[in-house]
Structures are given as C-alpha cells and as structure tokens.
C-alpha positions as CSV (number, residue, x, y, z in Angstrom):
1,X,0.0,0.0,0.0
2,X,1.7,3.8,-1.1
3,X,2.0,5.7,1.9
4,X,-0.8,9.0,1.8
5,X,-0.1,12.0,3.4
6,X,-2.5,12.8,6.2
7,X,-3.4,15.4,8.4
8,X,-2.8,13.3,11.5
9,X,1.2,13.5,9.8
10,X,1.3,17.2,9.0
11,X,3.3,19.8,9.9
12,X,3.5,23.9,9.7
13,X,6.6,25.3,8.8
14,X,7.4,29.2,9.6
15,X,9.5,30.4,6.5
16,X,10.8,33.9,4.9
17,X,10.5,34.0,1.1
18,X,11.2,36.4,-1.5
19,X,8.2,38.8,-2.6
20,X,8.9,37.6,-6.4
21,X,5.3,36.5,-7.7
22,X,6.2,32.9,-8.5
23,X,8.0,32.3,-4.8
24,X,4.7,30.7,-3.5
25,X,4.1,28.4,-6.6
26,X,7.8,27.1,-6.5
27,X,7.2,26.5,-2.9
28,X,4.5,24.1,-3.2
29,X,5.6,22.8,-6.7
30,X,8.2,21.5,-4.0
31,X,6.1,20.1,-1.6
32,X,4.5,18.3,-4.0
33,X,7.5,17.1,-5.8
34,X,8.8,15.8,-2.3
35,X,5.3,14.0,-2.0
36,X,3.8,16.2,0.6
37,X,0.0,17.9,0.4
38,X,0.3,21.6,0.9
39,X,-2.9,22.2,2.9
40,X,-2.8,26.2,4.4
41,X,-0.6,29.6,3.2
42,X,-0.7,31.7,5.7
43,X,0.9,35.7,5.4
44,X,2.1,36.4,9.0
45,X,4.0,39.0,7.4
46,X,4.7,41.5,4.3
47,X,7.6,43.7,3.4
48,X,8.2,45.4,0.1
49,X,10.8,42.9,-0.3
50,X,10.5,40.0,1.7
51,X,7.4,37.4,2.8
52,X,6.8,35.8,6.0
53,X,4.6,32.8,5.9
54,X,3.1,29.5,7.4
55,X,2.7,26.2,5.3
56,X,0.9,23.9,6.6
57,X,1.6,20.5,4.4
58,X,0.3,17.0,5.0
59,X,3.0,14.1,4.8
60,X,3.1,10.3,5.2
61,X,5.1,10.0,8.4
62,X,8.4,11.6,10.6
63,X,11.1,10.6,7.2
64,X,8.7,11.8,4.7
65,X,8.1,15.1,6.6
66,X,11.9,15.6,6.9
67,X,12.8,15.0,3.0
68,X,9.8,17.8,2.5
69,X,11.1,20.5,4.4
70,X,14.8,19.6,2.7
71,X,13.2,19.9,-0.6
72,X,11.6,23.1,0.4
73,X,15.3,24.5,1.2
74,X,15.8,23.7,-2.1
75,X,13.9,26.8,-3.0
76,X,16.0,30.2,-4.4
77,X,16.1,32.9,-1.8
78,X,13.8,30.8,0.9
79,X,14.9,30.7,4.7
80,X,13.2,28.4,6.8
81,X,12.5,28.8,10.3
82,X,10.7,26.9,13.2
83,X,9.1,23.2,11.6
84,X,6.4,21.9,13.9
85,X,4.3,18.8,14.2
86,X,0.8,19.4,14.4
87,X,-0.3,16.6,16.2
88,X,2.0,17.7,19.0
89,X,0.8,21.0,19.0
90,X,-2.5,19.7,19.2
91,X,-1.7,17.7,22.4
92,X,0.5,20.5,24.4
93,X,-0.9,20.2,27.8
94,X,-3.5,17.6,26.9
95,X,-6.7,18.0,25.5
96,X,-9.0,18.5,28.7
97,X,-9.7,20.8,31.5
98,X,-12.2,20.9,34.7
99,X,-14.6,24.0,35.1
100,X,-16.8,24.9,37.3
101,X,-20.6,25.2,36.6
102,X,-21.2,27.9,38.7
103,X,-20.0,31.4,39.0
104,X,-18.3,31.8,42.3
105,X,-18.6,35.5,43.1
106,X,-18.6,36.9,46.1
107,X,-18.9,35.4,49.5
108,X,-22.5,34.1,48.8
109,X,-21.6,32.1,46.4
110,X,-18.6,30.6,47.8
111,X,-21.5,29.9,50.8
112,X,-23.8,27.8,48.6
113,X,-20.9,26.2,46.7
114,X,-19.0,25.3,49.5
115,X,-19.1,25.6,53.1
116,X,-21.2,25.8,55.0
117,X,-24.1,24.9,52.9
118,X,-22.7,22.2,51.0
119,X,-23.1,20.2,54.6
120,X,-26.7,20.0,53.6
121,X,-26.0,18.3,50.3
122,X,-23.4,16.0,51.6
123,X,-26.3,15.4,54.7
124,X,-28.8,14.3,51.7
125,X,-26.6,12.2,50.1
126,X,-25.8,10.3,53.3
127,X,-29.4,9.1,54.5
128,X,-30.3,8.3,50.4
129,X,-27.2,7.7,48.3
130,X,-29.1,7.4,45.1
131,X,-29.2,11.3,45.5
132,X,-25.6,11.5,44.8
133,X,-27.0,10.5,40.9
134,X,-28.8,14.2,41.3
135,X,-26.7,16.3,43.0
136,X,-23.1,15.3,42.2
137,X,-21.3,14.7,39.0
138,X,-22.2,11.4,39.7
139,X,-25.0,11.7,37.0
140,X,-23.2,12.0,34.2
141,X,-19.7,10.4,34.4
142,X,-17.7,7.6,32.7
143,X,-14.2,6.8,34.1
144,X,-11.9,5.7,31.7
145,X,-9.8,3.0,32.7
146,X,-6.7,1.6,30.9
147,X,-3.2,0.0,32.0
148,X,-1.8,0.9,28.9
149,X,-0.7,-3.0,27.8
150,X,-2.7,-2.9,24.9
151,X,-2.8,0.4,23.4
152,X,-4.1,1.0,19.7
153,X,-1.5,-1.0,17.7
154,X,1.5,0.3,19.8
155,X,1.0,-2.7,21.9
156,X,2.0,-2.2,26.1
157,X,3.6,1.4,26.5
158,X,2.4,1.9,29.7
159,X,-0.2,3.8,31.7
160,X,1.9,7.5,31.1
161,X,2.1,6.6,27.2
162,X,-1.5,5.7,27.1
163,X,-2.9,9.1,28.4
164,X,-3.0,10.8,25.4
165,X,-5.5,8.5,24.0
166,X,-7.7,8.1,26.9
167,X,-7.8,12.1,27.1
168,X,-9.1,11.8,23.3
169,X,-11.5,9.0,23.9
170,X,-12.9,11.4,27.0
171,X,-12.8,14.7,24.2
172,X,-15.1,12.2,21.8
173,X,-17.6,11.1,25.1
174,X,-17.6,15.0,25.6
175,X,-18.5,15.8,22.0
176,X,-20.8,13.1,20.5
177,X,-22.5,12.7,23.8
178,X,-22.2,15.2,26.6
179,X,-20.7,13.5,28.8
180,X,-18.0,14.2,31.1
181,X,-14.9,11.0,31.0
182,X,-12.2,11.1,33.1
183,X,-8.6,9.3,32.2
184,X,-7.5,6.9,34.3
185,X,-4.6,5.5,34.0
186,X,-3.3,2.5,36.5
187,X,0.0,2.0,37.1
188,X,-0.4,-1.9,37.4
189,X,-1.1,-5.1,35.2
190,X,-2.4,-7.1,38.2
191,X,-6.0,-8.3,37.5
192,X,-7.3,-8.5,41.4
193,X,-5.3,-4.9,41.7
194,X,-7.3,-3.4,38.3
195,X,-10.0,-4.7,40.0
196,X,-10.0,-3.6,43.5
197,X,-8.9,0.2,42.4
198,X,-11.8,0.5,40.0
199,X,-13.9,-0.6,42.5
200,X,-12.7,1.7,45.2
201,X,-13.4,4.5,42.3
202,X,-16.2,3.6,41.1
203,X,-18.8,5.8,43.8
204,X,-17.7,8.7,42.1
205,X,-18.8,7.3,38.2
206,X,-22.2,6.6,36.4
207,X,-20.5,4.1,34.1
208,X,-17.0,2.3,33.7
209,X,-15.4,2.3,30.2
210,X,-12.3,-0.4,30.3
211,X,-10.3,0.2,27.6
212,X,-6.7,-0.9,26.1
213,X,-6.2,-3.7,28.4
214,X,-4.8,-7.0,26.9
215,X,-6.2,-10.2,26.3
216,X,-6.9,-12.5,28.5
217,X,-6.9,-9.9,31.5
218,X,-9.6,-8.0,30.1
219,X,-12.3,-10.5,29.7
220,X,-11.7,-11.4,33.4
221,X,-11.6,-7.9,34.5
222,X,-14.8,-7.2,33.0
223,X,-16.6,-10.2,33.7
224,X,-15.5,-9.1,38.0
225,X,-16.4,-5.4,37.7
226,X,-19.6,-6.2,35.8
227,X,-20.9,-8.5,39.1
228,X,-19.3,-6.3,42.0
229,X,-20.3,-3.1,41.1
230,X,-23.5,-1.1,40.6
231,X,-23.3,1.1,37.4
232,X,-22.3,-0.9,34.1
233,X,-19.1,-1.6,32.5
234,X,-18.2,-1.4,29.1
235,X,-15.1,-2.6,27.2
236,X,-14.4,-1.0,23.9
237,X,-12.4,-2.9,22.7
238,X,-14.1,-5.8,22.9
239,X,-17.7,-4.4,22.3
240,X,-17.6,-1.4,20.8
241,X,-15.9,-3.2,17.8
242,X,-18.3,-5.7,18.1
243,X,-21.6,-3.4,18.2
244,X,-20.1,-1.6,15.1
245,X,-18.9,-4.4,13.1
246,X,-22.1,-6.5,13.4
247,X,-24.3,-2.7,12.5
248,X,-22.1,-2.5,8.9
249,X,-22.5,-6.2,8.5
250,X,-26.1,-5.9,8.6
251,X,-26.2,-3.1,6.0
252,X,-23.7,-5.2,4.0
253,X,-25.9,-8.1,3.7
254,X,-28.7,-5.4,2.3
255,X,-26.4,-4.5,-0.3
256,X,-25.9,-7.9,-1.6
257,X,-29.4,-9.6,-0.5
258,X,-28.2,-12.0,2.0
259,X,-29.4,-12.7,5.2
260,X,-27.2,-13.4,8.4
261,X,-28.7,-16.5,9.4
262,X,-28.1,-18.0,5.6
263,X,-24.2,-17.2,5.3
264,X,-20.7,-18.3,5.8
265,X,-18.8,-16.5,7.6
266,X,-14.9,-16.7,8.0
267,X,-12.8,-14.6,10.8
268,X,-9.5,-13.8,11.5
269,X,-8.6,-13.1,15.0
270,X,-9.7,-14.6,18.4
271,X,-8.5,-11.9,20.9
272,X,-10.3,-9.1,22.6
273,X,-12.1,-7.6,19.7
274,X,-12.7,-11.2,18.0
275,X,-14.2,-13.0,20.7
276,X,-16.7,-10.0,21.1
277,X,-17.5,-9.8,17.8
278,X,-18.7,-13.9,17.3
279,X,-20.4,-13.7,20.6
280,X,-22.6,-10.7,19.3
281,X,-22.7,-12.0,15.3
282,X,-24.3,-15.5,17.0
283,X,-26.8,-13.4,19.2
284,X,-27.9,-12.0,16.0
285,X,-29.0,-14.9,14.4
286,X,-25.2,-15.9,12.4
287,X,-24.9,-19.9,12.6
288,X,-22.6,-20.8,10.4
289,X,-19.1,-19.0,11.7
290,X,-15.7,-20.1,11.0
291,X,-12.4,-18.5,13.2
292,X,-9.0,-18.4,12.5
293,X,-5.7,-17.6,14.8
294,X,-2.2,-18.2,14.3
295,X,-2.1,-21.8,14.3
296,X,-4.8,-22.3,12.0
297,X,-9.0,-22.7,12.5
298,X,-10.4,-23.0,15.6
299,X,-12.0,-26.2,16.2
300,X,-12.3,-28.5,19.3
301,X,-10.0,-31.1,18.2
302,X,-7.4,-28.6,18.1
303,X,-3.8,-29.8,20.1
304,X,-3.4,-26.6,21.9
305,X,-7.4,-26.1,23.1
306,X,-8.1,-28.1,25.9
307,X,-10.5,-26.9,28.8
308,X,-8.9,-24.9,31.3
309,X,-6.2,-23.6,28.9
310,X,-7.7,-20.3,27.4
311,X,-11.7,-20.5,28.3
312,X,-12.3,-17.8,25.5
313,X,-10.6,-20.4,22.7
314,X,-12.4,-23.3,24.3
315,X,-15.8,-21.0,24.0
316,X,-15.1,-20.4,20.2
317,X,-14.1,-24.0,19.0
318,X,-17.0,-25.0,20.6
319,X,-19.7,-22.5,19.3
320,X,-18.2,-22.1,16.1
321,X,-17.1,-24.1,12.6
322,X,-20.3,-26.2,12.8
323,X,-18.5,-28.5,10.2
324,X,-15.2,-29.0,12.0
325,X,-13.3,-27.3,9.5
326,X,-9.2,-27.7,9.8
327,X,-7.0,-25.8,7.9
328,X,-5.8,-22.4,7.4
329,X,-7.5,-19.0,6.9
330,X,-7.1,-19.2,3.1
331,X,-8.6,-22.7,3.1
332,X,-11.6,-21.4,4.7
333,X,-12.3,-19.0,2.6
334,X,-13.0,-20.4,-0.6
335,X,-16.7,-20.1,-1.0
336,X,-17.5,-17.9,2.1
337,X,-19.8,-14.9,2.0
338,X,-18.3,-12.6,4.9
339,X,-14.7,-12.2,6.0
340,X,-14.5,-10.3,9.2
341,X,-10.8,-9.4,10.1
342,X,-8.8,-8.3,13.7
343,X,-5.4,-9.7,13.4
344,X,-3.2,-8.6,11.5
345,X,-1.7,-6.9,8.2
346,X,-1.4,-7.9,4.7
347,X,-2.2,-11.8,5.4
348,X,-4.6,-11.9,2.2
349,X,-3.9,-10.9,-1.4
350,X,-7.0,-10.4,-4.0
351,X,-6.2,-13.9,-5.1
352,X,-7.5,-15.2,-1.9
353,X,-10.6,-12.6,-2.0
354,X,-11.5,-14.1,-5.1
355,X,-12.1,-17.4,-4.3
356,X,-15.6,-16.4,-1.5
357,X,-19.2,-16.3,-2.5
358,X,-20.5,-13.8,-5.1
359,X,-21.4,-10.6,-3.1
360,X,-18.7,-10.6,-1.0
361,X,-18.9,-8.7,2.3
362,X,-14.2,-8.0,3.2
363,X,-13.9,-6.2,6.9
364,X,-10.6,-5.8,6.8
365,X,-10.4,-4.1,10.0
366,X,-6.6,-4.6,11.0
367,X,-5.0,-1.2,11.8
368,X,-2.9,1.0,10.3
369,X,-2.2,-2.4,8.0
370,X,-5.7,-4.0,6.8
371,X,-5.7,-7.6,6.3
372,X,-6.0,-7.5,2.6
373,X,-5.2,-4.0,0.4
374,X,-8.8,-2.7,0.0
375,X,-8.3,-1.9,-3.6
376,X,-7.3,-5.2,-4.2
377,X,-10.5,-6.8,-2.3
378,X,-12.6,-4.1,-3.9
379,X,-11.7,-6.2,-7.3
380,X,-13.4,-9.1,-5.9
381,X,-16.0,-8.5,-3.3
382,X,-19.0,-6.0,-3.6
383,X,-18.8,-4.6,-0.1
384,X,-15.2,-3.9,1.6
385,X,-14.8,-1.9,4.8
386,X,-11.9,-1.0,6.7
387,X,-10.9,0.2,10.3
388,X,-9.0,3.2,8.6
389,X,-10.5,6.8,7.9
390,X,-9.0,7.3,4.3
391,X,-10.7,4.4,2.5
392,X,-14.6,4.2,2.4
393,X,-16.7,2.3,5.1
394,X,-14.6,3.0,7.9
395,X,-15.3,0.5,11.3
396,X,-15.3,3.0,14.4
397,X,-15.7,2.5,17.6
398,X,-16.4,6.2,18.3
399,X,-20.0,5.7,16.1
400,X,-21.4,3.7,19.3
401,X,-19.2,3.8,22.7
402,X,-21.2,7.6,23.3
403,X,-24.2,7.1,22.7
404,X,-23.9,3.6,24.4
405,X,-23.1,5.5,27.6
406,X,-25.7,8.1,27.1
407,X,-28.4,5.4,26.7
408,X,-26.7,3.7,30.0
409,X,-26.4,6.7,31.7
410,X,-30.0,8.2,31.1
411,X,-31.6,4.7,31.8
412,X,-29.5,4.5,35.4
413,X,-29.1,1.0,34.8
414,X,-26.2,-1.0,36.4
415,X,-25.5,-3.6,33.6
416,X,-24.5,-3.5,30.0
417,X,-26.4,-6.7,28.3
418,X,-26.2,-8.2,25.2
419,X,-29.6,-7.1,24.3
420,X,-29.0,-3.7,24.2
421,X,-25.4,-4.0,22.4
422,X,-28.1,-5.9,19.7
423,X,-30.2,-2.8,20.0
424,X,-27.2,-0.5,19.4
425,X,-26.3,-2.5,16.3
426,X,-29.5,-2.2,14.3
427,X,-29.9,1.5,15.5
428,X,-26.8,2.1,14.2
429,X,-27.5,0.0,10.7
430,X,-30.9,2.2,10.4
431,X,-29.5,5.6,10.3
432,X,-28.3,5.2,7.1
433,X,-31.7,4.6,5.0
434,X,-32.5,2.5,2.2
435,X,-31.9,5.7,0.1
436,X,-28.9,5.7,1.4
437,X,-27.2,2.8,1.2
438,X,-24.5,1.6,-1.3
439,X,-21.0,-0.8,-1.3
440,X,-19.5,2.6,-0.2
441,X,-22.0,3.9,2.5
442,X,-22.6,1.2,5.0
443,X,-21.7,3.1,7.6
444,X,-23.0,6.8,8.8
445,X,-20.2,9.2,9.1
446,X,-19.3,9.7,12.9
447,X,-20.5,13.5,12.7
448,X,-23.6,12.1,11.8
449,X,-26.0,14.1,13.8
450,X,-28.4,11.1,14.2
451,X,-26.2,8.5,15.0
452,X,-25.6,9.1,18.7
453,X,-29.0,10.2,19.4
454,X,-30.3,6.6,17.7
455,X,-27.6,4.6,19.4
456,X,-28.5,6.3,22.8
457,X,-32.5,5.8,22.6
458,X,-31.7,2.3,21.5
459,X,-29.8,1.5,24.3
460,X,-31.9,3.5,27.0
461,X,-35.4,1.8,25.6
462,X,-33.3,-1.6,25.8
463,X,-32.2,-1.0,29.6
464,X,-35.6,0.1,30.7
465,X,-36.9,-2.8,29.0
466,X,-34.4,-5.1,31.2
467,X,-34.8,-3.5,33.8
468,X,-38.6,-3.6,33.9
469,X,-38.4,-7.2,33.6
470,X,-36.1,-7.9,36.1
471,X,-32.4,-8.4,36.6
472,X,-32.9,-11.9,35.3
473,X,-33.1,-10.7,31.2
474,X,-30.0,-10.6,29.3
C-alpha cells in the first residue's frame, strides 16, 4: 500500500520567502514534488521585499516530513525557520480541562458552593445515596480505565504513554454525547489490583469504560467489575468493535441480499475484539461461523485447546465451525460470504478474495495495516470496509461507545447486556436509509447528527426494558 499524506502526519513550517510573484508556486511545486500535500498559506508578514509565511503541508510520516522540508530548502532565496508537528501542538498540555458550573462570586456564592451549605448536600446524600445520581457529577460520568498494555496497535507502553489516547476517547464522550470522562490510567497489570482500584473509584462514576487492556486480563476484569459493582461496565475494545462491526455487516448483507442466518462466515482473529465480535454476530441470528488464529482454525479437536487452557478459545471452537473445519484461513475462505478481520496486516492478497461467494462482504479491519489491500478486495467483493479513515466504510468504535453511555447513563441501569449491544447495532445499521445505502456507504459518518441520538435511545429503551423485567433478562 503507497504511503498517503494525512493530516494526523502534517506539519506547519514558519519560512521567509522572497516577494517575487512565483515564490509561493515554486514552494509548493516542492512540496508536491517531495510528496507532501500543501494544505494552508498563511501571510504572517509582508515587506516590500520579503514574505513571512506558514505552510501547513500534509506528509506520510516523521522521514517523509523531513525529506519535504529539505526539498523546500531547495527553493531560491527561501529561509526556513521553526518546523512543527501538528499533532503535537494539538496535544500541548493535553486536551482536557475541569470548570466549574457555577460562577463563584462573592462570598455568597462561595456559601452555597461550598461551606457551609454544601453540609446539607453531603447530609442528603448520606441518608439516600441514590441522591448522589442528582446532586453530584455522579450523573453524568464515565471513568476511563486503561493499563496501557494494549494500546491502539502500539501494543504495552504503559499507563503514562497511554494518556493521550484516553484524554481523546474522554474529548469524543464530551462531544458526541455530553458527557463528562475522566482518564485513568493505572499503574499496574495485576488483574485483582485493576479490580479492587476500580472498585474503590467507582462511587464517584455513572459508568465504567475499560479500555486498552490486553487479552486475556480483560475479559476477566470485565466479567468481576460487571458482578461487583453497581453502574455498568463497558469494554471498547471488545464491544464497541463488536456493536459496530455487526451494524455495517447488517447493512452489508442489504447491499448484496443475503441474510445473516443463511451465510458463511470466516474470521480472523480470536482476541479481545474477535471474541466480542462472534459472541454478538451469533446473538444475531449468524450460525454458520468459521475463526482463524495463528495456528490455523479454531476447532475442538485442536492440540493446543483443551478446557482450562484459554476459556475464551475453548468457548469459540465449541460454538463455532459447525463442520469441524481444519486448515488455514485461506482454506476457509473459498466459497465464504463474509470475511470479518482483527489480526493482522497484509495476510490476504486479491487472489485469496477471489475465491468467497458472489457478493462478497471484506472487513478488513486490521489497523494501520488491513488484512487484505482494499483496492485489491474491492476487485473481488461487492462490499469492503476497513478500520481506517481514508478508505470508504470506515469500522469506528467512536460511532457507538457515546451514545452507548448516554443510553446507560440516562436509563440509570447497572448492567450492559447483550440485548442492548443488539439494540445499538440495528440503530446504528438504520441511520443510514435505504436511500442511502451503497458498497461505499454502510456506515454513517461519525459527525452524523443522528447517530448518537439513535444509538442512545436504542440502548436506553433496551435497559428500561431489562430492567422492567427484572435483573434476570439478558
């Protein structure tokens, strides 16, 4: 795959040029020559013989950016001055603050926002704690909880390394969904530790977003926080993936006329994001499900899958390949209708793409690597989606984990069920109408106005549902 420049690579250099009328046209001939995208020109400055002037100029990564900016020094009579990396200019101090509410004044209002008569709130909240959900920040507050051993594709960086993307995943809650998230980032890997410290947080929170924790921690992390504590806990990673995947798959099937109960389909990947993914496509109605890892398809006659050894393997070799499939990914997926991918890059060619089911449906969902090059699967299959934001269809968990919360939240319920991740799902499949849909819109766009008002309705109208019925429903 040829590296594209992007804005999440792009950097503004400060330069003085001459005032000769072609100065700014050999500048980004430059640029462009060098493989760089010149995106802004901005005059700080202007003398009668001299310019002074920001570029801002999308590249493909750290070298790229530094042959650009030697290719702009290139340039007759140009001097260049300070070059600086967006991206870290975005992220100077982080990207969150705390503010207060309220106006503190004068002595009246320091009074009624602190002592003394704060003593009646905290008063209230001790003879009926479910007033703290009123009167606190309780009401509206996801903490969210990482120990940095499993972050993006970086892999474990650590808790300190991971705090810039928790602070973005708490910007996204903020903006999609109004709700205030809070980084946490624990300076431990030990599972009963993770546990016990979210707990001893956890009064202060209306929900619990896990997130960036490695397999097989995680499942038993979430599986303890979910029956010790109150309010519901949600990992992404694992379901936000899931909730998305299975809403595009749906559309998908549209496109091409299929129905999920009636195909094949093939998966690579059995971690985190895998395992959630199978567990939520046979909810929906998928029975015919095929999983590969590293050594090959998943199936109970495996060597290395014997009970007690990895309970989340043993789970998928025995609800899945109802055949008893052995083999290898490609094996598997001559003839198949779906292939659903979190593993890794560049394991499939178009070749291999080309031997499934007319209609199609490639996830390719790997990051920044997909499994297969999308251009190349685009030759073969009629729908292809990726998890990357420069190809079409893009798989992201940001479409669901806010209005998820917001549904959680407003419902005050205390557990996260697979029948409102179902819910979720086909609230997220239905924003995008039957007018709508295509092979290259199967997915809103996250700045879809609708989508986290459907997702959160979905998902509230689900809890109430449960709850209604009793703690019994899942």
């Amino acid at each position: 795959m040829s590296p594209v420049p992007s804005i999440s690579n792009s950097i503004t250099v400060r330069l003085e040029l001459p005032a000769r009328v072609t100065a700014v046209s050999e500048l980004t001939g430059a640029v462009e020559q060098a493989g760089g995208m010149v995106t802004a020109v901005d005059i700080a400055d202007s003398g009668t013989q001299r310019l002074r002037a920001d570029l801002t100029i999308a590249t493909h990564g750290d070298e790229h950016a530094a042959d650009v900016v030697a290719a702009m020094r290139e340039v007759q009579g140009v001097e260049l001055g300070k070059v600086s990396d967006r991206t870290f200019l975005v992220h100077l101090g982080g990207k969150l603050s705390v503010e207060s509410k309220l106006p503190i004044r004068n002595r009246d209002d320091l009074s009624l926002v602190y002592t003394p008569g704060v003593a009646k709130i905290c008063q209230a909240i001790a003879e009926n704690p479910e007033d703290a959900r009123r009167l606190t920040i309780k009401r509206n507050t996801v903490a969210v909880v990482t120990d940095g051993t499993a972050v993006l594709g970086l892999g474990n960086i650590g808790p300190l390394a991971a705090m810039p993307v928790m602070e973005g995943k708490a910007a996204l809650f903020k903006k999609f969904a109004d709700i205030d998230a809070f980084p946490i980032c624990l300076d431990t890997t030990d599972t009963d530790e993770i546990v016990s410290i979210v707990k001893a947080i956890s009064p202060g929170f209306a929900g619990i977003n896990l997130e960036d924790i490695s397999a097989p921690r995680c499942f038993e992390i979430e599986q303890r926080l979910r029956g010790e504590l109150d309010i519901p806990v949600f990992h992404d990673d694992q379901h936000g993936t899931a909730i998305v995947c299975l809403g595009a798959l749906n559309n998908a099937l549209r496109v091409v006329g299929k129905k999920i109960e009636d195909v094949r389909i093939v998966m690579s990947g059995a971690g985190a994001a895998g395992t959630a993914i199978i567990r939520l496509l046979i909810k929906a109605g998928a029975g015919d499900v095929v999983v590969a890892d590293v050594d090959g398809l998943v199936h109970p006659d495996r060597d290395d899958i014997r009970p007690g050894d990895d309970e989340n393997l043993a789970w998928i070799a025995e609800h899945t390949n109802r055949d008893r499939l052995s083999g290898d990914l490609k094996s598997a997926l001559a003839g198949a209708d779906v292939f659903i991918g979190v593993s890794a890059g560049g394991i499939l060619t178009g070749d291999d793409i080309a031997t499934m089911a007319e209609g199609a449906i490639v996830f390719a969902m790997a990051n920044p690597v997909p499994e297969v090059e999308p251009s190349e699967a685009s030759q073969h299959a009629t729908v292809v989606a990726t998890g990357r934001s420069d190809f079409a269809n893009q798989i992201n968990n940001v479409l669901v984990f806010p209005g998820v919360f917001r549904g959680l939240i407003d419902a005050a319920t205390d557990q996260v069920t697979d029948d409102m991740m179902l819910a979720a799902a086909w609230a997220l499949s239905d924003v995008v109408s039957d007018e709508e849909r295509n092979p290259t819109y199967i997915v809103p766009s996250v700045f879809n106005p609708r989508v986290t008002k459907a997702v959160a309705t979905a998902v509230r109208e689900a809890a109430k549902k449960r709850d209604a019925a009793g703690a019994g429903s899942t």
